[in-house]
C-alpha positions in Angstrom: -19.2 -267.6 59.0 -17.9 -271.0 59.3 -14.4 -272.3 59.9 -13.2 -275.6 58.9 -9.7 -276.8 60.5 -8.5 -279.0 57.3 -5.4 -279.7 58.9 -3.4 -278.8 62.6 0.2 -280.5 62.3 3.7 -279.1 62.0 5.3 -278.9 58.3 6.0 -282.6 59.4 2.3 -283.8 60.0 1.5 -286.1 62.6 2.5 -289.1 62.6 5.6 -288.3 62.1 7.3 -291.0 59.5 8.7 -293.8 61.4 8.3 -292.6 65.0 7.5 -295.0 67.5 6.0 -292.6 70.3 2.9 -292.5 71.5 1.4 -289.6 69.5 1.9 -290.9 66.2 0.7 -294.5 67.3 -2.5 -292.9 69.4 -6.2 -294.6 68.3 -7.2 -291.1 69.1 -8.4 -289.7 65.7 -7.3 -285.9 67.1 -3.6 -287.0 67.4 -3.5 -287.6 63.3 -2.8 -284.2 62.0 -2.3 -283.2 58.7 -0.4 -279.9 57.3 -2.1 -276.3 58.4 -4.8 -275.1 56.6 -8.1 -273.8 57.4 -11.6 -273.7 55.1 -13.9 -270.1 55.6 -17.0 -270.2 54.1 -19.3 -267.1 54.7 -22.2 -267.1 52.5 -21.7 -268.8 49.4 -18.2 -267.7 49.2 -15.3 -270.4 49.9 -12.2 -269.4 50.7 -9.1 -271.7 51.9 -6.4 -270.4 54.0 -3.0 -272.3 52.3 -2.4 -275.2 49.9 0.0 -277.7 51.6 1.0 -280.9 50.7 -1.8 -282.9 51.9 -4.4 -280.2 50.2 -6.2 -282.7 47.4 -7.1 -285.3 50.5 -8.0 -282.1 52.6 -10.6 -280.8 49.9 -11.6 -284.3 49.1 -12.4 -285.2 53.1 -14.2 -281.4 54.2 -16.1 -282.2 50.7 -15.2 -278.6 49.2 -17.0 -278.6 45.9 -16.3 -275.2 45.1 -13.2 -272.6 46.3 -13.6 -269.0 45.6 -9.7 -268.3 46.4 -7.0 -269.4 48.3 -4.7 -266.7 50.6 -1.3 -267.6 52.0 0.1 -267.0 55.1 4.2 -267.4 53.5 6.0 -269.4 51.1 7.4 -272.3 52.7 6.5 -275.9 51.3 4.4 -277.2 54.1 1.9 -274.2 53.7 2.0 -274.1 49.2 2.7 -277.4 47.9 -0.6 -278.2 47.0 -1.2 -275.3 44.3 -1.5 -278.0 41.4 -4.4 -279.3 43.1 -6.8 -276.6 42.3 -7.6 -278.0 39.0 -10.3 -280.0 39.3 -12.1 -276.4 40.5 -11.1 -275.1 37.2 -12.3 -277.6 35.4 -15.9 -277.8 36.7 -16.2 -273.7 37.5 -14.7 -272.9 34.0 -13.1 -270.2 35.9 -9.6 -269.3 37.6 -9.1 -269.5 41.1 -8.0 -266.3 43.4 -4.7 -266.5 44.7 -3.9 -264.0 47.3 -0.4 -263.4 48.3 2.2 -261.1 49.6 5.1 -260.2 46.5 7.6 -262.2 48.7 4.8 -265.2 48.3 4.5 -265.2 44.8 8.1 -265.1 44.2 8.3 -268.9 46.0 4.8 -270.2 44.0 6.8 -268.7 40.9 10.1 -271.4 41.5 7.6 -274.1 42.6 4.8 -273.7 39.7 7.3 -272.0 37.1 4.6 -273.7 34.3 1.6 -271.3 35.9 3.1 -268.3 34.9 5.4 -269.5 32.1 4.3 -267.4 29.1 3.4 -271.0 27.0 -0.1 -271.5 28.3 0.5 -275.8 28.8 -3.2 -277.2 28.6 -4.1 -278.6 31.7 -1.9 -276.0 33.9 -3.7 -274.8 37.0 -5.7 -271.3 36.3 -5.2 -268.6 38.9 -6.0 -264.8 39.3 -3.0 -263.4 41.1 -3.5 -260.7 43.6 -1.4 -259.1 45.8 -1.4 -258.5 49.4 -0.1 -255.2 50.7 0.6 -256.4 54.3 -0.6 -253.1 55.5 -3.7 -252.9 54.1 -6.8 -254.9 54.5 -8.3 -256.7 51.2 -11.5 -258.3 50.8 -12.7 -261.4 48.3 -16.0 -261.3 47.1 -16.9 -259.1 50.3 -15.7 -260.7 52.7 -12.9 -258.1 54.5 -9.3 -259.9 55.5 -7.4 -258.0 57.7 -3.4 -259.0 57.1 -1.6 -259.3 60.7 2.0 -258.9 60.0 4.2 -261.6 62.3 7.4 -263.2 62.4 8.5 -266.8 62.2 11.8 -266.1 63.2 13.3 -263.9 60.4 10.8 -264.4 58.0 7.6 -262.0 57.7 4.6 -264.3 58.0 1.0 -262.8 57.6 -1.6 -264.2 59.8 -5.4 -262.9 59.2 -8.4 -261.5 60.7 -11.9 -261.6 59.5 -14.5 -260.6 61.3 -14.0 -261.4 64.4 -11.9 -264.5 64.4 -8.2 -264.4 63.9 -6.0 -267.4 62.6 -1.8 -266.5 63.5 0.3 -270.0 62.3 4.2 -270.0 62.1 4.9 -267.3 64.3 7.1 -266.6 67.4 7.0 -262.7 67.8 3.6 -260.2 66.7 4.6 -256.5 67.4 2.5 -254.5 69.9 0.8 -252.7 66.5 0.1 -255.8 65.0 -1.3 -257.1 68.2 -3.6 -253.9 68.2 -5.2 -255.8 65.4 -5.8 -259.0 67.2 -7.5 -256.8 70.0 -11.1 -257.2 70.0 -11.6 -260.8 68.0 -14.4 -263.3 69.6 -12.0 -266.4 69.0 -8.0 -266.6 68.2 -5.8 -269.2 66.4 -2.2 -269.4 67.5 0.6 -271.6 66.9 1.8 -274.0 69.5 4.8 -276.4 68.8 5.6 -278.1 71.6 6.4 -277.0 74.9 9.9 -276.9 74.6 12.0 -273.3 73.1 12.0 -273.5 69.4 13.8 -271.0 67.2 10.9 -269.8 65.1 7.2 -270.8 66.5 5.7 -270.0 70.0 5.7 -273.6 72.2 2.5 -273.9 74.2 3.5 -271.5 77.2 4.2 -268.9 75.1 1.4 -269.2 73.2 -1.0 -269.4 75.9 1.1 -266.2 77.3 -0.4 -264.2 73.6 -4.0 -265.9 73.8 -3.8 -263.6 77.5 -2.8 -261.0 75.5 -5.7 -260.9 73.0 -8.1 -260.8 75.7 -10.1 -263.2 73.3 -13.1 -265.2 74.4 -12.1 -268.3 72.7 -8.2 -269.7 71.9 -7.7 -272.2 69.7 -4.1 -273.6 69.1 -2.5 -275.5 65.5 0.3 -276.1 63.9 0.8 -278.8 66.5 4.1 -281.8 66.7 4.3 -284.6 67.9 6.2 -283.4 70.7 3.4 -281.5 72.2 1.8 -284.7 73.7 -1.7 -286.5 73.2 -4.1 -284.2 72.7 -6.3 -285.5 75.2 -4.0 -285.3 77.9 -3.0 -281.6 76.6 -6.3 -280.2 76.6 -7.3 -281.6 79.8 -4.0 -279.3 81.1 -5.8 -276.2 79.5 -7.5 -272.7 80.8 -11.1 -273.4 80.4 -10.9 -271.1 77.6 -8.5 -272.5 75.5 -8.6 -276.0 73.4 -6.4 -277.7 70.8 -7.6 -277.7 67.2 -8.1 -280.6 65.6 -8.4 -281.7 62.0 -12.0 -281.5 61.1 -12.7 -279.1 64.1 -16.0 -276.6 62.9 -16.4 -273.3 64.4 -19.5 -271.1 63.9 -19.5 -267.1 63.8 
């Protein structure tokens, strides 16, 4: 299995529009982060992990010339924006592409992309396979098994995901102990780390590092990174040996 980190920023990206600090004007290609997503391939099955706003540039740069599904994590903009976008995978497969999602999900892809599921089929419209998620239950695509890891982002019910034995968590800031049971045992880990300083509804850097401990994982990798967390190359210098900052572009083999 191989993971491609398509993007690593914050629902804002990185830069952030009109900020003068040194983040958004580093030369370091690691500091330019787009919105969080992440590309599994495994076999010749292609599966991406949310649609945000930057998704067409995302597909078009990781050169993904074919997508099996994509599964959400929740429905806020930065993480579904990009739904449209699947058409050009319609058009060349001649086939609809899997959405996965929880019920709460769909109901957000439903106000954004009323004209998918309006009953008056427009020609042109993106063509999707709904499924649903049952956040208790694990699901698999084309045989590859997802595990759904029920967390919250403050109030909201966020899923992260497990398959195999890698684990991608983004938009959290609590995962119960019997969700954590499910994290248990994974070779490498994807959190969410803000910043360092408290934020109501994601895990800053401390924290996060405080739940990589907890996972008892090999390997840590952190995303849905600000501007406010610092230049990368200064953060990851600061890191446990076995924890590094994603990056867009980052490739991990399994």
């Amino acid at each position: 299995m191989k993971v491609t980190f398509l993007g690593t920023g914050t629902s804002q990206g990185v830069p952030f529009i009109g900020c003068p600090c040194a983040v958004c004007n580093s030369q370091d290609k690691r500091d330019n982060r787009l919105r969080c997503a992440i590309w599994i391939q495994t076999g010749d099955v292609s599966i991406v992990i949310d649609s945000g706003p930057d998704f067409r540039y995302q597909m078009l740069r990781a050169g993904v010339k074919h997508l099996d599904a994509i599964v959400f994590t929740h429905g806020h903009k930065d993480h579904i924006a990009g739904l449209d976008d699947i058409r050009p995978y319609n058009f060349f497969s001649g086939k609809a592409v899997g959405v996965y999602a929880t019920t709460e999900t769909q109901e957000a892809l439903r106000r954004e992309f009323s004209y998918i599921f309006s009953d008056i089929a427009y020609p042109g419209i993106p063509q999707i396979d709904l499924h649903t998620i049952d956040a208790q239950t694990p699901f698999s695509i084309k045989g590859v098994e997802i595990i759904p890891i029920r967390v919250l982002h403050y109030k909201l019910e966020v899923l992260g995901f497990r398959i195999g034995d890698f684990t991608y968590i983004t938009d959290a800031n609590y995962i119960a102990p019997e969700e954590m049971q499910k994290v248990i045992g994974s070779k490498c880990v994807t959190i969410n780390a803000l910043r360092s300083e408290a934020h109501i509804s994601h895990f800053t850097l401390p924290q996060a590092i405080e739940v990589a401990r907890d996972t008892g994982a090999p390997d840590t990798y952190f995303t849905h990174i600000s501007h406010q967390l610092g230049l990368h190359a200064a953060v990851e210098s600061s890191l446990p040996d076995d924890m590094h900052l994603a990056y867009d572009g980052l490739e991990l083999q399994f």
